[in-house]
C-alpha positions in Angstrom: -66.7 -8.4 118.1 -70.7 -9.2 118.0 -72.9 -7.4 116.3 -74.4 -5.7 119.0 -70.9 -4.2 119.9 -70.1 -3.5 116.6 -73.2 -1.6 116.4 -72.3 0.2 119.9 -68.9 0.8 118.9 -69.9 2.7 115.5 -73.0 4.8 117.1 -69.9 6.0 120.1 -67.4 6.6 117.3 -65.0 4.1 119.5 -64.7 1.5 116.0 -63.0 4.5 114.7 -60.8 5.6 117.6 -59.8 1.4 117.9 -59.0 1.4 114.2 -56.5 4.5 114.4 -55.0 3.1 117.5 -54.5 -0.3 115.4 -53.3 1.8 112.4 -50.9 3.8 114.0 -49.4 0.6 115.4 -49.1 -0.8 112.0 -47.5 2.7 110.8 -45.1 2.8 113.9 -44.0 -1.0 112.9 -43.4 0.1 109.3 -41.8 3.6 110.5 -39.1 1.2 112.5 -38.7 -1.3 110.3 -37.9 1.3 107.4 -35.2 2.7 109.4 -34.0 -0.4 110.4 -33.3 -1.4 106.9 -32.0 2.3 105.8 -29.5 1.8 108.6 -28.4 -1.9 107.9 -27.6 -0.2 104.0 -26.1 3.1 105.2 -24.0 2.3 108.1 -21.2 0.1 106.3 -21.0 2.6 103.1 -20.7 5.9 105.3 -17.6 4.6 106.6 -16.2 3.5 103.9 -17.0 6.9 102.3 -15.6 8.5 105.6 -12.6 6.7 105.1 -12.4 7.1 100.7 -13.0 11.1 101.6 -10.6 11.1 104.1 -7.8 9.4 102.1 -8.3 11.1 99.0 -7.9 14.6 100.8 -4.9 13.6 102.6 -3.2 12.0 99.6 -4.7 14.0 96.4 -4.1 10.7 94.5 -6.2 9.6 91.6 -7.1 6.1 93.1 -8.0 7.6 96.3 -10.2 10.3 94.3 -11.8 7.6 92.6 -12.6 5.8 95.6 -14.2 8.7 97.0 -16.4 9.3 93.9 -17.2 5.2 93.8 -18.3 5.5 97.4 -20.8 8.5 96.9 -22.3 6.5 93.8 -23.0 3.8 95.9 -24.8 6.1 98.5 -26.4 7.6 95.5 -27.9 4.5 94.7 -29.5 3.7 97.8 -30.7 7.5 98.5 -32.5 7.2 95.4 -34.1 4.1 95.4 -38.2 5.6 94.3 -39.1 2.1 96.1 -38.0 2.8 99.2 -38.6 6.9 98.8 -42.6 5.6 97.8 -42.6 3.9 101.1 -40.6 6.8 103.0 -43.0 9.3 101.7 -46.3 7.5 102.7 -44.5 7.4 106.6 -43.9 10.6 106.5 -47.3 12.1 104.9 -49.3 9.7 107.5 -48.8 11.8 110.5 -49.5 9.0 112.4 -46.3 8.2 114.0 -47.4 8.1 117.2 -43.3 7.7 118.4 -41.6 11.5 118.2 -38.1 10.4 118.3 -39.0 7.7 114.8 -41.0 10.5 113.6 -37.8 12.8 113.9 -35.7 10.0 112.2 -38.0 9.4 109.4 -38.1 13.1 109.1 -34.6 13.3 108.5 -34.2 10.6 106.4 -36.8 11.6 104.1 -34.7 14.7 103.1 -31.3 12.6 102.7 -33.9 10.7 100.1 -35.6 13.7 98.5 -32.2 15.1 97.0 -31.5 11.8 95.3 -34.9 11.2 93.7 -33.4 12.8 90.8 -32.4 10.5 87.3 -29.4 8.4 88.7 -27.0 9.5 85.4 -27.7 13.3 86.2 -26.4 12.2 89.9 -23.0 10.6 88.7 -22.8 13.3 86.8 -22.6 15.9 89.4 -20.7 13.9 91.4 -18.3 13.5 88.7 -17.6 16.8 88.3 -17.9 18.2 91.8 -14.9 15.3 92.3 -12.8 16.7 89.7 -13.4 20.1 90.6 -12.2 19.1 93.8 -9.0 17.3 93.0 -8.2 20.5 90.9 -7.9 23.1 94.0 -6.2 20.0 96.3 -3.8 19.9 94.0 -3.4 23.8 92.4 -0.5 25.8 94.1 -0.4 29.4 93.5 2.7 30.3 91.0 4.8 33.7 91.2 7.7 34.0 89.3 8.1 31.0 88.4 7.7 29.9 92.2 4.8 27.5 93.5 3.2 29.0 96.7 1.0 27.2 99.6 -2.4 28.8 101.0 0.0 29.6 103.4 2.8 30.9 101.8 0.3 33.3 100.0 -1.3 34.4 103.2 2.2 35.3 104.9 2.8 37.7 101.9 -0.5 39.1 102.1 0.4 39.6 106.0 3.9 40.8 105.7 5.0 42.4 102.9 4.9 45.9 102.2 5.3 45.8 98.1 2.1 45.8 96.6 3.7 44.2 93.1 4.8 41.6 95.5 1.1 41.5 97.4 -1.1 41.5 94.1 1.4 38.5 92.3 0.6 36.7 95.6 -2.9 37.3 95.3 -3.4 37.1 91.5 -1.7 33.7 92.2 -4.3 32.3 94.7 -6.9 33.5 92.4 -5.5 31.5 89.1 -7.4 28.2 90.5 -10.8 30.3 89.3 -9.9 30.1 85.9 -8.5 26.5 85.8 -12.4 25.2 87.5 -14.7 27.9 86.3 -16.0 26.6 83.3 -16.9 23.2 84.8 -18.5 25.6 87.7 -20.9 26.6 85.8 -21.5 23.4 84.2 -22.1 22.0 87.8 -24.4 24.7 88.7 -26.3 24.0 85.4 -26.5 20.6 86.5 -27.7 20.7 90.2 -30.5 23.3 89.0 -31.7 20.0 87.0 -31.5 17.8 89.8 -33.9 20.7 91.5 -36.2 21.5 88.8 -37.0 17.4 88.7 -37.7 17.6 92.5 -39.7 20.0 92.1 -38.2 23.4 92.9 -37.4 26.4 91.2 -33.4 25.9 91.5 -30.9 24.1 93.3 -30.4 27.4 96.2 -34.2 26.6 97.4 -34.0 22.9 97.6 -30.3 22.7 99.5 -31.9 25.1 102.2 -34.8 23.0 102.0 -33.2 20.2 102.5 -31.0 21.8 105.4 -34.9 22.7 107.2 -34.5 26.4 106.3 -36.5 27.8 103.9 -35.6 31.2 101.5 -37.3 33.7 102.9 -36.6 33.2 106.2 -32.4 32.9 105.3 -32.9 36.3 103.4 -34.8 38.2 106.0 -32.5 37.1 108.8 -29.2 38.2 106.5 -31.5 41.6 105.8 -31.6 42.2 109.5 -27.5 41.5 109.7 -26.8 43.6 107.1 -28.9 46.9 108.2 -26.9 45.8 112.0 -23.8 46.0 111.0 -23.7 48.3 108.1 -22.6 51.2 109.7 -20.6 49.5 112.6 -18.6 48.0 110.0 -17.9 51.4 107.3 -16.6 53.0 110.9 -14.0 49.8 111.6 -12.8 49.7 107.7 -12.3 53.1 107.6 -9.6 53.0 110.7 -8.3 49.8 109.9 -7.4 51.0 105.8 -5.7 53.8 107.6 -3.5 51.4 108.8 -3.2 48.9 106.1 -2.7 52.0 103.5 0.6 53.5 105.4 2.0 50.1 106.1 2.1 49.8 102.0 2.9 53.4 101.0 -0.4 54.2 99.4 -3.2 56.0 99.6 -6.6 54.9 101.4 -8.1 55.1 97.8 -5.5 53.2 96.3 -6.2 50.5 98.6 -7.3 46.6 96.1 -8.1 43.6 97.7 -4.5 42.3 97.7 -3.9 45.2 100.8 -5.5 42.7 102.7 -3.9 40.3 104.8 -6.4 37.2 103.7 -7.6 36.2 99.9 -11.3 37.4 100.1 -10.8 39.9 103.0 -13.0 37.9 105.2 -10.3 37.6 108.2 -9.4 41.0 110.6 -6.1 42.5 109.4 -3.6 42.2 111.9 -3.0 46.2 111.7 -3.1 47.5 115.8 0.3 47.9 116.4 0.4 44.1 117.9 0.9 41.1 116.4 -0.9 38.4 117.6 1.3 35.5 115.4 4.5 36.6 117.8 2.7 35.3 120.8 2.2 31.7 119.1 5.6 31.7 117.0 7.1 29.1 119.8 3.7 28.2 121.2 3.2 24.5 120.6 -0.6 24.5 119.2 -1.5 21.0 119.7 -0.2 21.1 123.3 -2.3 23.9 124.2 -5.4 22.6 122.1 -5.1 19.2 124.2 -4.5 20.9 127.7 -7.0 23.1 127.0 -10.3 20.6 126.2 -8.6 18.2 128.6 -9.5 20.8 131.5 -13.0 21.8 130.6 -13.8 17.8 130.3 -14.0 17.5 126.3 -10.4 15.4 126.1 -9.3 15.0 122.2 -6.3 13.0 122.8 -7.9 10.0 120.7 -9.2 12.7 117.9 -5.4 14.2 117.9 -3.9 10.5 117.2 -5.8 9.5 113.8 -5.7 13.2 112.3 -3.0 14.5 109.7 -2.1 17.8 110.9 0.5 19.3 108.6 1.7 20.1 105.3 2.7 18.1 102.9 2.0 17.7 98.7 -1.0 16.5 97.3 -2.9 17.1 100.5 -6.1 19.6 100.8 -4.6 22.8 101.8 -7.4 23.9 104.2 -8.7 22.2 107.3 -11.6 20.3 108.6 -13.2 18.0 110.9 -14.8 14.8 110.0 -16.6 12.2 112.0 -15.8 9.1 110.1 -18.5 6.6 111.6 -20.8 8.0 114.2 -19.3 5.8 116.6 -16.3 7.8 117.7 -14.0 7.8 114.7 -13.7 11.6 114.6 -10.5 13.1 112.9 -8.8 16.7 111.8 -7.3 17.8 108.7 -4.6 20.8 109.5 -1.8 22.3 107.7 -0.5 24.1 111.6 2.4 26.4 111.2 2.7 28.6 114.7 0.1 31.3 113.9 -2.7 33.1 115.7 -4.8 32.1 112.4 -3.6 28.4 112.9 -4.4 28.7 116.7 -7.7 29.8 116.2 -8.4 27.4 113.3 -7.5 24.0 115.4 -9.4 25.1 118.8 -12.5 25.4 115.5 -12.1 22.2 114.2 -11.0 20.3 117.3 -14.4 22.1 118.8 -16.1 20.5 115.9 -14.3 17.5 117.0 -16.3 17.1 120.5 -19.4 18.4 118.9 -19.7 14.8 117.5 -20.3 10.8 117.9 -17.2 11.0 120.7 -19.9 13.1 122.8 -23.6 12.1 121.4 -24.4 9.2 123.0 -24.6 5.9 122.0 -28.2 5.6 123.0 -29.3 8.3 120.3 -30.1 6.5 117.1 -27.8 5.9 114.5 -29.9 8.4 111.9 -29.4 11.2 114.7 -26.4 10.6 116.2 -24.7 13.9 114.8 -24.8 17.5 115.7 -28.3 19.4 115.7 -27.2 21.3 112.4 -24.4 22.5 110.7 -24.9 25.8 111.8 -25.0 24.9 115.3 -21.4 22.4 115.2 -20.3 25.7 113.4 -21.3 28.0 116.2 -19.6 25.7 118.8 -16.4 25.5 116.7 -16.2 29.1 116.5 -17.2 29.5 119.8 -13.8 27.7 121.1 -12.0 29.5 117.8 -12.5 32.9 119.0 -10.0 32.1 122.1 -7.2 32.4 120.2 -7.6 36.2 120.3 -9.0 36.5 123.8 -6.8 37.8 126.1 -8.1 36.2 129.1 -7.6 32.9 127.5 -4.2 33.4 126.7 -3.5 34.9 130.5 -4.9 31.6 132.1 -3.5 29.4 129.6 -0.1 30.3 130.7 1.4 32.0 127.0 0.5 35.7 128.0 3.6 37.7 128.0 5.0 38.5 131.4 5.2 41.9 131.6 2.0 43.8 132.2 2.0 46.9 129.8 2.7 43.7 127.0 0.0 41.7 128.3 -2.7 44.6 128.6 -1.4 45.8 125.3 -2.1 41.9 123.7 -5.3 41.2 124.9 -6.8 45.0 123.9 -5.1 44.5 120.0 -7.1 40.9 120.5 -10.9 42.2 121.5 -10.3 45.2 118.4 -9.3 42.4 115.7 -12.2 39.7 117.4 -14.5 43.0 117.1 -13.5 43.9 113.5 -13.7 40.1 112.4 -17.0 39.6 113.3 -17.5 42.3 111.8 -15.9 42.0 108.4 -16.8 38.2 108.6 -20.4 39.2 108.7 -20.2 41.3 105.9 -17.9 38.6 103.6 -21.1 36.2 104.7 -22.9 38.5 102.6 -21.1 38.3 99.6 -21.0 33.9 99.7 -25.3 34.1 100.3 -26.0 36.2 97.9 -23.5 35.3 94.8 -24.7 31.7 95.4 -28.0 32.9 95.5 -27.8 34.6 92.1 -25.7 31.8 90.5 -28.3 29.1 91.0 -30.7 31.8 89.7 -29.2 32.5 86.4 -25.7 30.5 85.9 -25.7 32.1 82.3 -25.1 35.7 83.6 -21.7 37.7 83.7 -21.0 36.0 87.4 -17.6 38.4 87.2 -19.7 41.7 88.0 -22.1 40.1 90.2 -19.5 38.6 92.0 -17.3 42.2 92.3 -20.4 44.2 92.3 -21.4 42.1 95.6 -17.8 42.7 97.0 -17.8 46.6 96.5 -21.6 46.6 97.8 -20.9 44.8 100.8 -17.1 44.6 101.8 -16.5 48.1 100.8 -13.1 46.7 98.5 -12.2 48.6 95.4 -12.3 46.0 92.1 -9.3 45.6 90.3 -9.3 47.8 87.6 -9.8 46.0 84.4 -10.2 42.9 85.6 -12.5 39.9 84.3 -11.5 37.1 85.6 -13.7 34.3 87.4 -12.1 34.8 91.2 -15.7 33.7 92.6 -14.5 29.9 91.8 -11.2 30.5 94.1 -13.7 30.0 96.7 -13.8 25.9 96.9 -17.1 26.3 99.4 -18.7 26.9 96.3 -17.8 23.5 94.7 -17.5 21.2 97.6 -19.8 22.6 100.6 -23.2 24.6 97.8 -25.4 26.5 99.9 -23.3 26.3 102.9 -21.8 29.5 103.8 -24.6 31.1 105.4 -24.7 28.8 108.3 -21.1 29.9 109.2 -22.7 33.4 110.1 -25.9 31.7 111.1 -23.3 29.9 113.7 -21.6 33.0 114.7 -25.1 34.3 115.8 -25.2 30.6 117.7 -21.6 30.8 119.0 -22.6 34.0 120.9 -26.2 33.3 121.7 -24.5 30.3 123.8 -21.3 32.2 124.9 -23.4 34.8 126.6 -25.9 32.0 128.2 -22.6 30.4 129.6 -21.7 33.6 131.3 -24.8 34.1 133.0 -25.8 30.3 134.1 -22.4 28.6 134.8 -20.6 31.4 135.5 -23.0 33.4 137.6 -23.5 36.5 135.4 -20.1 37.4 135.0 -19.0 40.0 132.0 -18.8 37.3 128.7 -15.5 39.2 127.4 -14.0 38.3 130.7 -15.0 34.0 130.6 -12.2 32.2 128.7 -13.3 28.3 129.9 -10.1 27.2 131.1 -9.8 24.9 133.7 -14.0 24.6 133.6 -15.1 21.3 133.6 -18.6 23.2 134.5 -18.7 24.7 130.5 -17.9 21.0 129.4 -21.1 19.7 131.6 -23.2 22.3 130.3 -22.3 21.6 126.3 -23.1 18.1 127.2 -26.3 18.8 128.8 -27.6 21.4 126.4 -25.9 21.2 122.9 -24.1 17.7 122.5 -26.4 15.0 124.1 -29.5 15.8 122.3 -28.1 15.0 118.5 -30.2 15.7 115.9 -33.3 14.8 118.0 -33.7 18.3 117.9 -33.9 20.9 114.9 -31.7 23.6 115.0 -34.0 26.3 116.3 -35.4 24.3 118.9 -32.1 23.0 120.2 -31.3 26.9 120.6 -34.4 27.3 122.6 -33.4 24.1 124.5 -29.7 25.5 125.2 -29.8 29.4 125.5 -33.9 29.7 126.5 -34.5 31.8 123.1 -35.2 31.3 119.3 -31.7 32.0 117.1 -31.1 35.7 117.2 -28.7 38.9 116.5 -28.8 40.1 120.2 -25.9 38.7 121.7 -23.7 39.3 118.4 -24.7 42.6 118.6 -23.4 42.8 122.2 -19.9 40.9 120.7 -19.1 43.5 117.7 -19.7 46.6 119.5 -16.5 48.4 120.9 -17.8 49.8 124.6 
């Protein structure tokens, strides 16, 4: 440039404009090549960590254990490079990536970074002992006299049995893994509030939703606005479904503890209405219906169905989940089925998390986004599918409805009461998780026996056991292996039904929601694609729910969901 230009240039302010355009160049070439790199490292050791977590929760062996925890390290290690984060953290304070969808990935990647900027012997630490704690409920079984007891051996005495000696053994049982993990629960806690305070914030509760794109206030003031909606809603339901559960065990509505309830934490729907939904599934083959089923609507899982372990056996994790082992179509399910409506409506979940994943996210979205939106929003769509299990409409059109009228009328009403009440009650349990997780990460050092109970009786309406002190807050294994999670299962209920309702009115032209079941759709398996699955994490999770349902995340439709008319 001559003089004279340059002189031009700089009175016109263009020198200025041509030296951002040249910078944001330069910042777009380092924006890509940083990702490139991040996803050279990361690719190879998130499937071998896939795999090392998968293994070690379908075996319970040591080795495998240890290969999980040696995987994480070496994740660790990368995600807390202060090289790279230096680098990361200039890209991302520039605001001058001129590219959304690298702005979006550098976004994300910065907060996979942030959590690991922490001293790398405080991080081995916690994974240490999140590991152990780990291995500890895989491999506890519930003992009454003398007798070792699955989850689900425990759960069919809660369901069946009208002894409450019986009932509380069972549930006194479950509860004994508290004890056995507490101590080193606490010492976790202790230790992920370090990893916080060195990042910055004032515990490890604020930075795990900050890192998740949700911030405190706005988590608390949502679950506010639940509570004061289903308060009263909720006391009416308990109070006719105790009835119930009270003369099925001989006692009094007053004398009713938590082990009159027919799940461990009393966040399931007793199955109380004079129908029980198990007979209908008791020869029902599960996986046949769960193939047949997202077959039809265009989601087929047959591939997901042939790499997953799906029943019980020792040593294995006694719950169930979904994992996505490679973001390139590796997806697999972790079951223990046994012919239930619980075990119905728990594989239509995790199989719904199944197509909420890499088999349906295109190739063509980048590696760093190639998963669902959030986990609140592949929780909404798993327990969008799960609530078909109770639906009577489902069952009708999926051919297991019993034959005569009166019985099939009489089926699907029991179903809509217990889907009403679990919403309901789940709502309420969510309540508890938020705010005992909240209050542990406060102050780990308090009596965490009466907050937890004093949560329980405030919210869930349960009598404590009298005289007991025991840690039955670190039964719950969320609390250990998924922190700060549990309020993006109710978070996802609110999803579930926002889209639920917005696929009754566009794909199915307005029709009553309680009356669209999905089968045989292939239109509800377009529209998931369109509006959920294709866009990945390109999209945060409130603006993916504007993009899908036309609206910000909101209580409305699960309003519409819980109430009885």
């Amino acid at each position: 440039m001559s003089l004279f230009a340059l002189v031009v240039a700089t009175s016109l302010g263009l020198l200025t404009t041509a030296a951002n355009s040249e910078d944001e160049k330069s910042i777009d070439s380092r924006a890509k090549k940083f990702i490139e790199t991040h996803v050279a490292k990361m690719k190879p050791l998130d499937k071998i960590a896939g795999i090392a977590w998968w293994d070690a929760n379908t075996s319970g062996k040591d080795e495998d254990f240890q290969r999980k925890e040696d995987a994480q390290n070496k994740i660790d290690a990368v995600l807390s490079d202060p090289v790279a984060f230096r680098e990361l953290k200039f890209l991302k304070e520039s605001s001058k990536i001129s590219d959304p969808l690298v702005a979006r990935q550098i976004d994300v990647i910065f907060l996979s970074y942030l959590e690991k900027q922490v001293d790398p012997l405080l991080l081995r630490e916690i994974v240490a002992k999140a590991n152990a704690i780990e291995k500890a409920f895989n491999v506890y079984r519930a003992e009454v006299d003398g007798k070792k007891l699955s989850e689900n051996d425990v759960r069919k005495i809660l369901k069946e049995s009208k002894s409450s000696d019986e009932r509380c053994k069972a549930w006194e049982g479950s509860k004994g893994v508290g004890s056995v993990v507490a101590k080193d629960l606490i010492a976790l806690a202790k230790l992920r509030n370090q990893s916080a305070a060195q990042l910055g914030f004032q515990n490890y509760h604020q930075l795990m939703l900050h890192l998740n794109e949700q911030e405190q206030p706005q988590i608390m003031k949502l679950f506010d606005e639940l509570d004061e909606l289903t308060r009263e809603p909720f006391r009416k339901a308990k109070a006719e479904f105790d009835e119930r559960l009270a003369a099925n065990c001989g006692v009094k509505v007053e004398e009713l503890r938590p082990w009159h309830y027919h799940d461990p934490f009393c966040q399931e729907s007793p199955a109380v209405f004079g129908t029980d939904l198990d007979a209908i599934y008791l020869k029902a083959d599960i996986l046949k219906l769960c193939r047949q089923f997202y077959l039809d609507i265009g989601l087929p899982i047959d591939d997901v169905l042939e790499r997953s372990d799906l029943f019980e056996k020792p040593g294995k994790s006694p719950h169930a989940f979904c994992t996505d082992i490679d973001r390139e179509g590796d997806v697999r399910v972790l079951g223990n089925i046994v012919p239930s409506e619980r075990w119905m409506d728990t594989m239509l979940h995790e199989l719904g998390h199944s197509v909420y994943s890499s088999k349906n996210i295109p190739q063509s979205v980048p590696y760093v986004l190639r998963g669902a939106s959030h986990i609140l929003t592949t929780e909404g769509i798993a327990m969008m599918f799960g609530r078909m299990a109770k639906n009577g409409v489902w069952q009708e059109q999926m051919g297991i409805a019993p034959q005569d009228p009166a019985d099939r009328n009489k089926l699907s009403d029991a179903g809509a009461k217990v889907l009403r009440n679990q919403l309901l009650i789940f709502s309420r349990w969510c309540q508890v998780m938020l705010r005992f997780e909240k209050g542990l990460y406060d102050n780990p050092d308090q009596d965490l026996n009466k907050l937890w109970w004093d949560l329980v009786e405030k919210y869930q309406l349960l009598h404590r056991p009298e005289g007991r002190n025991a840690p039955d807050y670190a039964s719950k294994i969320h609390i250990v292996g998924a922190p700060v999670y549990y309020h993006n299962y109710m978070m996802g209920e609110l999803f579930a039904s926002q889209v639920h309702h917005t696929i009754a009115r566009e794909v199915y032209g307005g029709k009553d929601p309680r009356t669209v079941a999905y089968v045989k759709a292939p239109k509800v398996g377009d529209y998931l694609k369109a509006k959920v699955f294709v866009p990945g994490q390109t999209l945060n999770w409130n603006a993916l729910t504007k993009f899908a349902t036309g609206e910000d995340l909101n209580p409305r439709a699960f309003a519409k969901d819980f109430r009885a008319e």
